[in-house]
C-alpha positions in Angstrom: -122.1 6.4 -50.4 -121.2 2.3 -50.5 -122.6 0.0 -48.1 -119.3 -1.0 -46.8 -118.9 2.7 -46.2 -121.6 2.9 -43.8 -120.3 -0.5 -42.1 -116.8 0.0 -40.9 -115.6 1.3 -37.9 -112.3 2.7 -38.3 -111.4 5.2 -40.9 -107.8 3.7 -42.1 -105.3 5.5 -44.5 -102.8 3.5 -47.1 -100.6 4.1 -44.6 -102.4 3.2 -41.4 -103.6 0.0 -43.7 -99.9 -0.8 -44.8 -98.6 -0.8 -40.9 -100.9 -2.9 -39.6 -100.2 -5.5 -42.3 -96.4 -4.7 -41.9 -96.5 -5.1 -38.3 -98.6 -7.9 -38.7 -101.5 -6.9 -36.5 -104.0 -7.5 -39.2 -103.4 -9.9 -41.6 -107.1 -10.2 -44.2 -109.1 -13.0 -44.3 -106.6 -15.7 -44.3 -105.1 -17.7 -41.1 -101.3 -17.4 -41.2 -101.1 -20.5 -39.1 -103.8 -22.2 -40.6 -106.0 -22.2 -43.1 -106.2 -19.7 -45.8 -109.8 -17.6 -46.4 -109.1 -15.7 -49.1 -108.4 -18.1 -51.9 -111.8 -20.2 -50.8 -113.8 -16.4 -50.5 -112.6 -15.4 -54.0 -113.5 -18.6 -55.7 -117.2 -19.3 -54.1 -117.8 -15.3 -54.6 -116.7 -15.9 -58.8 -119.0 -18.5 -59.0 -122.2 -17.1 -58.3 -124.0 -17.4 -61.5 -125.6 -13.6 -61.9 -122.7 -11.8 -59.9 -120.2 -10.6 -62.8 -116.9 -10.4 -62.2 -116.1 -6.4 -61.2 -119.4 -7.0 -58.3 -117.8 -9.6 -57.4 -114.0 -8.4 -57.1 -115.5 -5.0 -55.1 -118.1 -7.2 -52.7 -114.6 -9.4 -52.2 -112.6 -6.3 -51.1 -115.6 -5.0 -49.0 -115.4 -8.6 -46.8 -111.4 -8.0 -46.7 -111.7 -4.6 -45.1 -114.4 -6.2 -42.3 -111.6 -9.2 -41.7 -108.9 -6.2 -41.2 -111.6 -4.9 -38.5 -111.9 -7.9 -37.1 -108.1 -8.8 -36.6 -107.9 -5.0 -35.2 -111.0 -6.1 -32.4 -109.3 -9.2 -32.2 -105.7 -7.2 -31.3 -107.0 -4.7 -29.1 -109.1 -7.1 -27.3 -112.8 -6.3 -27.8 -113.1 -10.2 -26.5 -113.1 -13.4 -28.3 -117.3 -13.6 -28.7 -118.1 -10.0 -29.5 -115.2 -9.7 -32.3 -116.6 -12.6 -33.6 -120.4 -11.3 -33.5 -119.8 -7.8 -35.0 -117.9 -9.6 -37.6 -120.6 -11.9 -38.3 -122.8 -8.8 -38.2 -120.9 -7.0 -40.6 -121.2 -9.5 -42.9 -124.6 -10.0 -42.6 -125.5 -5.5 -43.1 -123.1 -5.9 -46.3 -125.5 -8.7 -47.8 -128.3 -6.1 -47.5 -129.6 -7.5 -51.4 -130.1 -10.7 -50.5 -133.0 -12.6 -49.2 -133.1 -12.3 -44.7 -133.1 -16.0 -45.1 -130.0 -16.1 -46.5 -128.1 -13.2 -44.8 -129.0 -14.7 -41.5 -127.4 -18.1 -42.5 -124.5 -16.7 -44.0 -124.0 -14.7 -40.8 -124.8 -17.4 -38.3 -122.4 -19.6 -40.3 -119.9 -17.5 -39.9 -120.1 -16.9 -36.1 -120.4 -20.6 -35.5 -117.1 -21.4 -37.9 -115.5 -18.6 -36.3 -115.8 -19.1 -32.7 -115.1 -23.1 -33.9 -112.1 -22.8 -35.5 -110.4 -19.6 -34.3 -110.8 -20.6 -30.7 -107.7 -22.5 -30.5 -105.5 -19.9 -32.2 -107.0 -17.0 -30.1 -106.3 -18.5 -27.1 -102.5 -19.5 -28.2 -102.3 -16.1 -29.1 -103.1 -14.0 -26.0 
């Protein structure tokens, strides 16, 4: 069993998957009003010296699937901290191979830019 498996949530179909980007209620890691995540997320996660290309194409698909959980605690109102936390926690069990050091960064980082920058579009939004 993968990692991510052992991470997520919500056990989502193709089908399930495809509504929720049809309908719009998840939408990956990019900000459709804002700034986009994925492009930035690909091209850091391609340049890591010793990660080939086929890690890092599955490790970038494993962070997508913990964005579409996040949109869906976002949706359904799980609160603006704690969506932002187990995202951030996510993040940080998925990085299980690297050094505490750095998963704790990584995963503080991304609370902090998180709660930063998606305030003002989560409070638009509800």
């Amino acid at each position: 069993m993968r990692s991510i498996d052992k991470i997520l949530e919500y056990s989502l179909t193709k089908q399930e998957l495809g509504a929720l980007f049809y309908w719009e209620i998840v939408n990956g890691c990019w900000w459709k009003w804002g700034i986009s995540f994925d492009k930035i997320l690909k091209d850091n996660l391609e340049i890591i010296p010793w990660f080939g290309k086929k890690k890092s194409e599955k490790l970038y698909e494993d962070i997508r699937m913990i964005c579409v959980e996040h949109d869906i605690d976002f949706r359904f109102s799980k609160g603006f901290y704690k969506s932002n936390y187990k995202f951030a926690s996510k993040i940080y069990k998925l990085l299980h191979w690297a050094k505490f050091s750095h998963r704790f960064s990584i995963k503080f980082i991304c609370f902090f830019l998180l709660c930063k920058y998606w305030k003002e579009f989560y409070f638009i939004k509800k």
